[in-house]
PALUMBA-16017 format. One record per residue (C-alpha): residue in three letters; residue number from 1; y, x, z. Coordinates in nm, 2 decimals. Layout:
@residuo = ALA, num = NUM, north = Y, east = X, up = Z $
...
end
This chain:
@residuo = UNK, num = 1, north = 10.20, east = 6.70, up = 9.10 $
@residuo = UNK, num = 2, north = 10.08, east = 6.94, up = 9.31 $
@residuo = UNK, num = 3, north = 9.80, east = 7.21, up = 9.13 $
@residuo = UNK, num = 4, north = 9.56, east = 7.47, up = 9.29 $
@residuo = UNK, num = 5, north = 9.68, east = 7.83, up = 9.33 $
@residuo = UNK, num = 6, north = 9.45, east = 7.97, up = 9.11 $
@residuo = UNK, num = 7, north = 9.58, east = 7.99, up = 8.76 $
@residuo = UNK, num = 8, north = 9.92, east = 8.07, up = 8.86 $
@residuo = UNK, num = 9, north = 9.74, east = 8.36, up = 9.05 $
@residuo = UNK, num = 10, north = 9.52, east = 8.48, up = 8.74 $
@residuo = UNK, num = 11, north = 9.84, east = 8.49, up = 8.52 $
@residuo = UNK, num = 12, north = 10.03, east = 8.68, up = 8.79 $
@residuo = UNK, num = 13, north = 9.77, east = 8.91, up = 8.80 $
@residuo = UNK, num = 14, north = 9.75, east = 8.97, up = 8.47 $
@residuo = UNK, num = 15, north = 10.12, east = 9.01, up = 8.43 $
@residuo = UNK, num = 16, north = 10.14, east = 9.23, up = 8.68 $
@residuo = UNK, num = 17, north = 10.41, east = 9.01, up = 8.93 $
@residuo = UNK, num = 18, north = 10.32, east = 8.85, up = 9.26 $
@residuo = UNK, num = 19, north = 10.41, east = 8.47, up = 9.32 $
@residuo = UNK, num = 20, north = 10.54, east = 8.36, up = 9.67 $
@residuo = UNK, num = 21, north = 10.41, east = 8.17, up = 9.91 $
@residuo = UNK, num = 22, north = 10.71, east = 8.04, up = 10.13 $
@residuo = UNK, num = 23, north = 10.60, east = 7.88, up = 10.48 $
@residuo = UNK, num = 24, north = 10.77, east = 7.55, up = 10.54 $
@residuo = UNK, num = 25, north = 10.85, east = 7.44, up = 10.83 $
@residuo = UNK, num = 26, north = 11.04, east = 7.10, up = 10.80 $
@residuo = UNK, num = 27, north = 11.17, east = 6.85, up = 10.51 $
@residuo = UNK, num = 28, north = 11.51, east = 7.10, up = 10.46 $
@residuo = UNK, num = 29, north = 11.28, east = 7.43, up = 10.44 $
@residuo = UNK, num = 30, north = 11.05, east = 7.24, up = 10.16 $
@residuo = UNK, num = 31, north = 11.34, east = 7.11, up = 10.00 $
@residuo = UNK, num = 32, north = 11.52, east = 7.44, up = 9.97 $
@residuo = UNK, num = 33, north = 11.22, east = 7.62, up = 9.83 $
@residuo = UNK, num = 34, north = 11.14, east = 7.35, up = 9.59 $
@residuo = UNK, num = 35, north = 11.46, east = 7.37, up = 9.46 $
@residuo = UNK, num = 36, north = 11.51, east = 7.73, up = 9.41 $
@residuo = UNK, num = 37, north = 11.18, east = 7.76, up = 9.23 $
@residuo = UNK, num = 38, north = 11.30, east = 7.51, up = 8.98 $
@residuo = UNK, num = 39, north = 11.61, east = 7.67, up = 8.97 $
@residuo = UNK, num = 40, north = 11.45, east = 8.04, up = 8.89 $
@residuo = UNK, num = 41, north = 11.16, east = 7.85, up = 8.68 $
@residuo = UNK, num = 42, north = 10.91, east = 8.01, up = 8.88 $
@residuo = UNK, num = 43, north = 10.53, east = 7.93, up = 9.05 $
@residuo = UNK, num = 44, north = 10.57, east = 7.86, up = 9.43 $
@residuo = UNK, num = 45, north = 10.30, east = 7.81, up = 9.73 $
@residuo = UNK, num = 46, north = 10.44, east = 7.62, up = 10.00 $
@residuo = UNK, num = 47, north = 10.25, east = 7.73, up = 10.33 $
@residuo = UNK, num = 48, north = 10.17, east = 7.51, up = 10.59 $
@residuo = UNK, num = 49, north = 10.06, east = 7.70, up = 10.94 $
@residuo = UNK, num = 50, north = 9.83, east = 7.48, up = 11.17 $
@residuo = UNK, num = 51, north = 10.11, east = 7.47, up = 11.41 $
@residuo = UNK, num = 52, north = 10.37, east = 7.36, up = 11.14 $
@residuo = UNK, num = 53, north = 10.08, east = 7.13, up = 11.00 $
@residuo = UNK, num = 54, north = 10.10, east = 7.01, up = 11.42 $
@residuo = UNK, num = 55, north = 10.48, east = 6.99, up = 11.43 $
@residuo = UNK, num = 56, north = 10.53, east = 6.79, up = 11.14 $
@residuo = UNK, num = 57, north = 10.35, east = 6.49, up = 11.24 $
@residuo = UNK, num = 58, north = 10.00, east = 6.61, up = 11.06 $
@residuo = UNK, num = 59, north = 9.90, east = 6.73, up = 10.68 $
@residuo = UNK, num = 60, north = 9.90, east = 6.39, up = 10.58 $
@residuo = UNK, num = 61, north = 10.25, east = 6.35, up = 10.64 $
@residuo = UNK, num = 62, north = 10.28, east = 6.69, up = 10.47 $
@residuo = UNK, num = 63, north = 10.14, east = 6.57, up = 10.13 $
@residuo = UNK, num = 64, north = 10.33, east = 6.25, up = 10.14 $
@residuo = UNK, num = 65, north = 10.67, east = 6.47, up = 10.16 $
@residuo = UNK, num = 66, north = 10.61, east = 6.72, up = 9.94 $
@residuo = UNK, num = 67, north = 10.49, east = 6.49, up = 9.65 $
@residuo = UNK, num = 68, north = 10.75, east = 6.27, up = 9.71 $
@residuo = UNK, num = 69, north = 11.00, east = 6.53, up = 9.66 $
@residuo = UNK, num = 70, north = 10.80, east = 6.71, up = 9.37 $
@residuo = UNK, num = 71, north = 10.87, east = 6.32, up = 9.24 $
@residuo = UNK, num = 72, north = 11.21, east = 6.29, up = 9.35 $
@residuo = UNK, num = 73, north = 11.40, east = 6.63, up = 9.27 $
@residuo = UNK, num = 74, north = 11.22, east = 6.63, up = 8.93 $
@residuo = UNK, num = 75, north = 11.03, east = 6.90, up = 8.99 $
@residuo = UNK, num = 76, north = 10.80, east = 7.08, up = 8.69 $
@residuo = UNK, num = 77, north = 10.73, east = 7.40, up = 8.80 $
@residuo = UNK, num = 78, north = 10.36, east = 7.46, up = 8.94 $
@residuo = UNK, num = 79, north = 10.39, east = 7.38, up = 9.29 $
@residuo = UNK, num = 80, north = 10.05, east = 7.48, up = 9.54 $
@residuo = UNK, num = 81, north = 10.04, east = 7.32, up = 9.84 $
@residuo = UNK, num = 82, north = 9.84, east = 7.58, up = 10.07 $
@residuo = UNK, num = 83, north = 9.67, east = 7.60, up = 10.43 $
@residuo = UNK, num = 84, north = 9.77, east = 7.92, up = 10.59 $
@residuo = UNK, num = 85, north = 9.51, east = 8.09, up = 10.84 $
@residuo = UNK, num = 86, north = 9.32, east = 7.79, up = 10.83 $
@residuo = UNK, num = 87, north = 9.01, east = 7.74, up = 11.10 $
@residuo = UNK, num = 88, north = 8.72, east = 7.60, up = 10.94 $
@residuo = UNK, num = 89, north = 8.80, east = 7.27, up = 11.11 $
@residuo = UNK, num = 90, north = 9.13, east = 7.29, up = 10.96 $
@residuo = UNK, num = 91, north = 9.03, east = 7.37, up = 10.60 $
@residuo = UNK, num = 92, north = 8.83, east = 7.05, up = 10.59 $
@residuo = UNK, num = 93, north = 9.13, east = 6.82, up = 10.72 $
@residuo = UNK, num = 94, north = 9.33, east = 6.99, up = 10.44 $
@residuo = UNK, num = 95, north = 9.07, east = 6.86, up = 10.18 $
@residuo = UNK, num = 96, north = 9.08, east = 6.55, up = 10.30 $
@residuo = UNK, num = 97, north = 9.47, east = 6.52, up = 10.33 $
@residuo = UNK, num = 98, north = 9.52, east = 6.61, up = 9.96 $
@residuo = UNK, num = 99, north = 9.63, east = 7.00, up = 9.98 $
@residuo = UNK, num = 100, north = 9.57, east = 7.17, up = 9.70 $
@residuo = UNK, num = 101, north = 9.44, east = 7.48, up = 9.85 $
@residuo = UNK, num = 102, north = 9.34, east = 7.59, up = 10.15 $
@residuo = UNK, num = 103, north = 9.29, east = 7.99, up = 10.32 $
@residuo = UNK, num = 104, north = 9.04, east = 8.02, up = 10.59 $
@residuo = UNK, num = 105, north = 9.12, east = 8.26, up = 10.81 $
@residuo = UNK, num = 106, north = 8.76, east = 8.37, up = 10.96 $
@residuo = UNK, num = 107, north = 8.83, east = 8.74, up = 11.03 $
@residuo = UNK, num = 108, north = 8.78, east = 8.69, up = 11.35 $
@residuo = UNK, num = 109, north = 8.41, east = 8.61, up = 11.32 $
@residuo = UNK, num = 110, north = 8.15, east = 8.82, up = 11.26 $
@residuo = UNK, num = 111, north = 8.13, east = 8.94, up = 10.84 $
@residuo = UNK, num = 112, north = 7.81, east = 8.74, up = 10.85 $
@residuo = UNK, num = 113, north = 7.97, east = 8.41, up = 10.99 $
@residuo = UNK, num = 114, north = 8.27, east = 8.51, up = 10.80 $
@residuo = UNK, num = 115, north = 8.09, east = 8.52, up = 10.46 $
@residuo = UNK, num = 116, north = 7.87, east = 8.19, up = 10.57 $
@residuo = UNK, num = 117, north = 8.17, east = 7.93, up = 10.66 $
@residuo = UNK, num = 118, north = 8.35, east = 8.10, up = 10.38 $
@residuo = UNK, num = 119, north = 8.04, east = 8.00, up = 10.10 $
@residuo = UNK, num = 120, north = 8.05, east = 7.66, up = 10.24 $
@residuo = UNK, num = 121, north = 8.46, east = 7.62, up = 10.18 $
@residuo = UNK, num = 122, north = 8.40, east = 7.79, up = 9.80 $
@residuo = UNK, num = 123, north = 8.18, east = 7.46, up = 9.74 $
@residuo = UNK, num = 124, north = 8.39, east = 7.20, up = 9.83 $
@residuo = UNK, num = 125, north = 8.70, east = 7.35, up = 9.70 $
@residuo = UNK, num = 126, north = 8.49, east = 7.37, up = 9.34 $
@residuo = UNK, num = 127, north = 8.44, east = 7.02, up = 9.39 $
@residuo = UNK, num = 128, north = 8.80, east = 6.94, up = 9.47 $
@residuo = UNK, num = 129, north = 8.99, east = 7.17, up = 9.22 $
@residuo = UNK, num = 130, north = 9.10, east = 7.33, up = 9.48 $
@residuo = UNK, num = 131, north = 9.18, east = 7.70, up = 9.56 $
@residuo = UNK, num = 132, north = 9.07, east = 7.94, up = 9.82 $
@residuo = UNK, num = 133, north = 9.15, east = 8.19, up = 9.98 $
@residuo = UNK, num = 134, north = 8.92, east = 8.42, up = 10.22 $
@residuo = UNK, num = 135, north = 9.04, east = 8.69, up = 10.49 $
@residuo = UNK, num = 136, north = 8.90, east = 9.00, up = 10.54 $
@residuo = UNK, num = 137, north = 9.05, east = 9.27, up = 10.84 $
@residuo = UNK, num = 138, north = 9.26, east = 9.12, up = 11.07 $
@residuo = UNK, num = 139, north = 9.65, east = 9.15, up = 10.98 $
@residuo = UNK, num = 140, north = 9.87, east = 9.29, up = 11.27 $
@residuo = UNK, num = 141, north = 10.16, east = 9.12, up = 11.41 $
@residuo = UNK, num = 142, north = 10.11, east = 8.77, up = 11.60 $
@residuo = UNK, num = 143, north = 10.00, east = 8.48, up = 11.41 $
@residuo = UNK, num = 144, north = 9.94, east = 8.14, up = 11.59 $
@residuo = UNK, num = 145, north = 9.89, east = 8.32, up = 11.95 $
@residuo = UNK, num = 146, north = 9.66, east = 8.60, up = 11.81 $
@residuo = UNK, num = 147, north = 9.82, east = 8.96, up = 11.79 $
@residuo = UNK, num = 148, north = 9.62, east = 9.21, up = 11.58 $
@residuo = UNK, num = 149, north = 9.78, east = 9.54, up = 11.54 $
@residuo = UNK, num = 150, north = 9.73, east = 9.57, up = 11.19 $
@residuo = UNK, num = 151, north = 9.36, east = 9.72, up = 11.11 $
@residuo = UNK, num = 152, north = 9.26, east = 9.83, up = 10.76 $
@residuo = UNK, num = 153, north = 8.99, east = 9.64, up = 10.58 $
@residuo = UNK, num = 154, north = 8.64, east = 9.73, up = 10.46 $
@residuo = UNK, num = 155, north = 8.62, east = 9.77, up = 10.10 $
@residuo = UNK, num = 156, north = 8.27, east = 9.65, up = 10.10 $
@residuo = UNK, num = 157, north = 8.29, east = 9.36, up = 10.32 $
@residuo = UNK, num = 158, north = 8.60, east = 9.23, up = 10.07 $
@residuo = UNK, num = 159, north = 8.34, east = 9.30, up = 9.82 $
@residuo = UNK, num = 160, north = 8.14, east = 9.04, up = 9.96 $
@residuo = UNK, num = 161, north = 8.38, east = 8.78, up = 10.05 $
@residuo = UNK, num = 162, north = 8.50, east = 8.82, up = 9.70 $
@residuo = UNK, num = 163, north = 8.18, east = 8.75, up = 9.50 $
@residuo = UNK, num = 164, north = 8.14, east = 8.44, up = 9.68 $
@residuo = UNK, num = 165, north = 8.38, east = 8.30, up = 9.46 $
@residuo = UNK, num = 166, north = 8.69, east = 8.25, up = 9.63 $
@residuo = UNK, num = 167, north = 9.04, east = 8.21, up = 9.43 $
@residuo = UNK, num = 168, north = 9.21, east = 8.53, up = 9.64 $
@residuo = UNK, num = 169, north = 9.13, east = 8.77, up = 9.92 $
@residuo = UNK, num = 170, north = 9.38, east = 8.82, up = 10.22 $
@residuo = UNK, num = 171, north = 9.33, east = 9.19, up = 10.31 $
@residuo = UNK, num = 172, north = 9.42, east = 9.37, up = 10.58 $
@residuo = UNK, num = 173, north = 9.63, east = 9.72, up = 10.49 $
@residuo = UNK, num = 174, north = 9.80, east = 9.80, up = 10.76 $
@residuo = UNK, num = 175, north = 10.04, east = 9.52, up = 10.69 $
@residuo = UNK, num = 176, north = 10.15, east = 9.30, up = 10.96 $
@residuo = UNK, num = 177, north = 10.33, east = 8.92, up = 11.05 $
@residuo = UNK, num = 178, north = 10.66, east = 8.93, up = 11.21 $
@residuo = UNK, num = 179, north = 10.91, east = 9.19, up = 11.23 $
@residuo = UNK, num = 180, north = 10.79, east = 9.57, up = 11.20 $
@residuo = UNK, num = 181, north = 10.80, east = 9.81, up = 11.48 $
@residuo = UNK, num = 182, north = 11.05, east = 10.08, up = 11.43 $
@residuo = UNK, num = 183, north = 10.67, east = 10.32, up = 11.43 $
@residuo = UNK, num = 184, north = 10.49, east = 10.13, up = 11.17 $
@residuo = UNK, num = 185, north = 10.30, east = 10.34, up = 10.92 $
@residuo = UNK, num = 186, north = 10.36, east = 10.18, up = 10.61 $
@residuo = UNK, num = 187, north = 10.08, east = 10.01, up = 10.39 $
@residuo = UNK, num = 188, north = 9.76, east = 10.18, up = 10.33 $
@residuo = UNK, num = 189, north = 9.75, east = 10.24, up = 9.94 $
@residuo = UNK, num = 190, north = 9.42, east = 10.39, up = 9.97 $
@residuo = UNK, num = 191, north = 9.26, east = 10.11, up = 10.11 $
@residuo = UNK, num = 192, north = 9.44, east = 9.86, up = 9.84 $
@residuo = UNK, num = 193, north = 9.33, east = 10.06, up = 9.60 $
@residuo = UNK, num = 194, north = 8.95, east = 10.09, up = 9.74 $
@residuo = UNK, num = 195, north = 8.97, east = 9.73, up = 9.76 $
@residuo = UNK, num = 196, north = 9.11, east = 9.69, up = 9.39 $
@residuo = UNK, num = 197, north = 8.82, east = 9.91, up = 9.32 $
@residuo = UNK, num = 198, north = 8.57, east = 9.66, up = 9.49 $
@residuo = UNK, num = 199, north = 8.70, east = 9.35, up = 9.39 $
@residuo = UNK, num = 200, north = 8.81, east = 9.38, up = 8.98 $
@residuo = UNK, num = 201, north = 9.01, east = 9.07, up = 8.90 $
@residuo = UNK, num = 202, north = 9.02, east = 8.92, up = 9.20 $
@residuo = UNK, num = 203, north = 9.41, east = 8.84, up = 9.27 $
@residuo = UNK, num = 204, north = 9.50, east = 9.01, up = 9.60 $
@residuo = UNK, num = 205, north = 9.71, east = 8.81, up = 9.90 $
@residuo = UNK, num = 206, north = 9.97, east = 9.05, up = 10.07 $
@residuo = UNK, num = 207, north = 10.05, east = 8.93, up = 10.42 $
@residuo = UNK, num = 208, north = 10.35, east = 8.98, up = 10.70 $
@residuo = UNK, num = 209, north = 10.62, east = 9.00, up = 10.34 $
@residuo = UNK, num = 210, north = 10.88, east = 9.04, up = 10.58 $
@residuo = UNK, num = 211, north = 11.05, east = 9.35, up = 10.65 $
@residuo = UNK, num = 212, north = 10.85, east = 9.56, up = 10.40 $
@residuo = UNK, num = 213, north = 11.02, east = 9.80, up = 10.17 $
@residuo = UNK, num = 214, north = 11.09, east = 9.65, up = 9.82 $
@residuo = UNK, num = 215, north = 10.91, east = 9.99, up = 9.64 $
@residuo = UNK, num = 216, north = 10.59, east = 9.93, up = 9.84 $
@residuo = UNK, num = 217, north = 10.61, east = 9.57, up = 9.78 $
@residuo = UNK, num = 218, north = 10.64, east = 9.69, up = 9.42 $
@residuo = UNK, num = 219, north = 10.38, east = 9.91, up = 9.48 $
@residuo = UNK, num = 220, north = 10.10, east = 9.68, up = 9.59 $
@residuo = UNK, num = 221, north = 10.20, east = 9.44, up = 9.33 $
@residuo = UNK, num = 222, north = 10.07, east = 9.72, up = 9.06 $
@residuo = UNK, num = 223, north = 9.80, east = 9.82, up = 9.28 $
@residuo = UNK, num = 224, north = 9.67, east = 9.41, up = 9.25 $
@residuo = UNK, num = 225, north = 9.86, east = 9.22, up = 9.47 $
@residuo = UNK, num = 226, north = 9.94, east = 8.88, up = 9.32 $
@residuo = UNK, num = 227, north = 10.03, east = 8.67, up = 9.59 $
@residuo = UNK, num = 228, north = 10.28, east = 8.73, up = 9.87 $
@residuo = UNK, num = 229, north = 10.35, east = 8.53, up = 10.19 $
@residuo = UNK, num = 230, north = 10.69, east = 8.51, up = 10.33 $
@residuo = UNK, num = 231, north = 10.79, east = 8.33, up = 10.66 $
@residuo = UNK, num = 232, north = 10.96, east = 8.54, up = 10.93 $
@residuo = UNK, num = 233, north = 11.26, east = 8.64, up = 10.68 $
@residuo = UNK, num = 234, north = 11.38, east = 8.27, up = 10.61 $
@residuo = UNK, num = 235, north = 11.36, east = 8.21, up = 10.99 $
@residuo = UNK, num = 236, north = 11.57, east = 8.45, up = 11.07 $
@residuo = UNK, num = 237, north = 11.82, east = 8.40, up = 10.74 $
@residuo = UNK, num = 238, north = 11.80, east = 8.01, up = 10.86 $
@residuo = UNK, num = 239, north = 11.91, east = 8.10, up = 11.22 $
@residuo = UNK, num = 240, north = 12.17, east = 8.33, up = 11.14 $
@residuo = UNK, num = 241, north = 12.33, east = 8.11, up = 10.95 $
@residuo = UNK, num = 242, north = 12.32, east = 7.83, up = 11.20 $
@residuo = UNK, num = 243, north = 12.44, east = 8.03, up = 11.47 $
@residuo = UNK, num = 244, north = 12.74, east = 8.11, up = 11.29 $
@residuo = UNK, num = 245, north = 12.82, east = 7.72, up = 11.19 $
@residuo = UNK, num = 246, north = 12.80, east = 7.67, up = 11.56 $
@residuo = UNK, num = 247, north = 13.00, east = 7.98, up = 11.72 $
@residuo = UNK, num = 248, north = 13.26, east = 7.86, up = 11.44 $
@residuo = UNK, num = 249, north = 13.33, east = 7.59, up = 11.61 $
@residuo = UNK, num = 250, north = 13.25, east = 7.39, up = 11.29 $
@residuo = UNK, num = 251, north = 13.01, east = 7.13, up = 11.42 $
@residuo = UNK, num = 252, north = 13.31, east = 7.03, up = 11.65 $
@residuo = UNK, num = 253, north = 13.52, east = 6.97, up = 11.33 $
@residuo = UNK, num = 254, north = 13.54, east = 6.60, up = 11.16 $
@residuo = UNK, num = 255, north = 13.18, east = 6.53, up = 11.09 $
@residuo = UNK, num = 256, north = 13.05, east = 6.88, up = 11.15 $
@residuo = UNK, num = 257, north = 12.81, east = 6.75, up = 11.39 $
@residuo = UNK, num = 258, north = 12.65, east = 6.56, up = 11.11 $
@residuo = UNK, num = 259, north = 12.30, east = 6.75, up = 11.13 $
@residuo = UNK, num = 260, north = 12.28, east = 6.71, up = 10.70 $
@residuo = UNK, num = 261, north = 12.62, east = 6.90, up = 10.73 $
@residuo = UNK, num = 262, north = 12.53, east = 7.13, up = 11.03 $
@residuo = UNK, num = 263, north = 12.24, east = 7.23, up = 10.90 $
@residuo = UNK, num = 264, north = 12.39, east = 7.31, up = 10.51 $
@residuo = UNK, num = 265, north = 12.44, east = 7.68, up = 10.60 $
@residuo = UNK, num = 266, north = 12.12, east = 7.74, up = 10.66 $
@residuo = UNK, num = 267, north = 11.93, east = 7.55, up = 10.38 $
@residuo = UNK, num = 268, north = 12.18, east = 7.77, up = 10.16 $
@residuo = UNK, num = 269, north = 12.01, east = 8.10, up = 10.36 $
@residuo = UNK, num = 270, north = 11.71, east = 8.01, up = 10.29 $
@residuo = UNK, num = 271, north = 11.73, east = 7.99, up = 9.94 $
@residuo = UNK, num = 272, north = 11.90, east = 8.27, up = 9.88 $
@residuo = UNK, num = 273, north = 11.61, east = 8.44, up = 10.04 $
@residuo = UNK, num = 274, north = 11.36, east = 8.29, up = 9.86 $
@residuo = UNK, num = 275, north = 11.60, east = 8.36, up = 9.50 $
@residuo = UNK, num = 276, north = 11.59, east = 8.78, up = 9.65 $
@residuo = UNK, num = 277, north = 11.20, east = 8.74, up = 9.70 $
@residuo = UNK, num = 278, north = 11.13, east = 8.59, up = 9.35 $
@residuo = UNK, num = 279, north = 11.35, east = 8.81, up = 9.16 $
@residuo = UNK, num = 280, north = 11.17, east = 9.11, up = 9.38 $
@residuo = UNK, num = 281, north = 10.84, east = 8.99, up = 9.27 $
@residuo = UNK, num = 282, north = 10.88, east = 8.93, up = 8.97 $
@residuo = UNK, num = 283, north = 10.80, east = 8.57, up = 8.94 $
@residuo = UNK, num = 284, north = 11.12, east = 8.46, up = 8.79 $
@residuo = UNK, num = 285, north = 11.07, east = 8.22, up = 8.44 $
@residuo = UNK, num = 286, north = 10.63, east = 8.30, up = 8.48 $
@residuo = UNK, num = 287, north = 10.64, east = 7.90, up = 8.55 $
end
């Protein structure tokens, strides 16, 4: 059954780990993720993009597959299903699809609006049992078509967003999605720490996981950070192993061409990237 983010999130807090949030992309991504979790014993948030939410048919479609496979694989460990960047629009047919959380994504808008459509997405989600999370400072990188070159968040504003009662706060620290330039700064510790500050118990969402040195992940995860999002990394580990199947010649070989068997490689990649993440964050046997 799937639960809201937010206890898992408190505890990881608390304990001083980060759980992952894993984007899925199609039924072998989910399946993978889901499995390594139970494997490891640990919390998991399965993201679902508004394109992925497009490209698999709709959120409705989402919910049936990943409670049916919660069902099927026997699955016990808390499993979130979560809305990443969400537009208002897409928070609400989220709700009504049976995620169990949701993360609006309205740093785009003026703090004002931001803190306005956010207060209206708090209430429902009480209602619901669901959990929410709030963005404040853009995150760099490209995300859905926008590219942002990863700007560092006001303390105050996260302040603000974060008394409205949301679950967690999405802050911008210099971080950014995709792969990092060979220039990048690093994170902005001053500015997680400012936010800390701000924000007290409020667990902290660390964007753009990929790519970022395991000591500042580390780092941030003492500094607050509880939740971590991870996407670009299992792409890439998924791809590489696929490639390889193919230049192999294997798909040409009996069966090979059997997409449950040419596409084996890179399930296996993609849990052993999730099983590096987990152990990195610290999530292993929390569940």
């Amino acid at each position: 059954m799937l639960v809201s983010a937010k206890e898992m999130l408190q505890k990881a807090k608390e304990g001083k780990y980060a759980v992952g949030q894993f984007n899925i992309n199609n039924l072998e991504w989910t399946k993978a993720i889901l499995q390594t979790a139970q494997e490891l014993n640990s919390p998991v948030i399965l993201g679902v993009s508004e394109g992925a939410g497009k490209y698999m048919a709709g959120y409705k479609t989402i919910v049936g597959m990943v409670n049916g496979m919660i069902e099927g694989l026997g699955i016990t460990v808390p499993v979130a299903l979560h809305l990443d960047h969400g537009s208002y629009e897409g928070c609400l047919k989220c709700v009504e699809a049976g995620f169990s959380s949701i993360m609006f994504d309205g740093s785009h808008y003026p703090i004002e609006e931001n803190v306005e459509k956010t207060r209206e997405l708090v209430k429902i989600c009480e209602e619901k049992g669901m959990s929410l999370e709030a963005e404040v400072g853009s995150i760099g990188g490209e995300e859905d078509g926008v590219v942002g070159a990863g700007e560092c968040a006001d303390p105050m504003e996260c302040k603000q967003v974060a008394d409205l009662g949301v679950t967690m706060l999405a802050a911008g620290i210099g971080n950014i999605h995709g792969k990092y330039p060979a220039n990048w700064k690093g994170l902005s510790f001053e500015t997680l720490e400012a936010i800390s500050e701000q924000t007290k118990d409020m667990p902290l969402v660390l964007h753009g996981g990929t790519g970022i040195p395991a000591d500042m992940i580390k780092k941030a995860i003492s500094l607050g950070v509880a939740k971590i999002n991870v996407n670009t990394e299992c792409q890439l580990a998924f791809a590489e192993a696929t490639r390889k199947y193919i230049e192999a010649g294997k798909d040409l070989e009996g069966k090979g061409f059997d997409p449950r068997k040419l596409l084996a490689p890179g399930v296996e990649a993609i849990k052993e990237t999730v099983k590096e993440k987990m152990e990195l964050f610290g999530s292993v046997n929390k569940a």
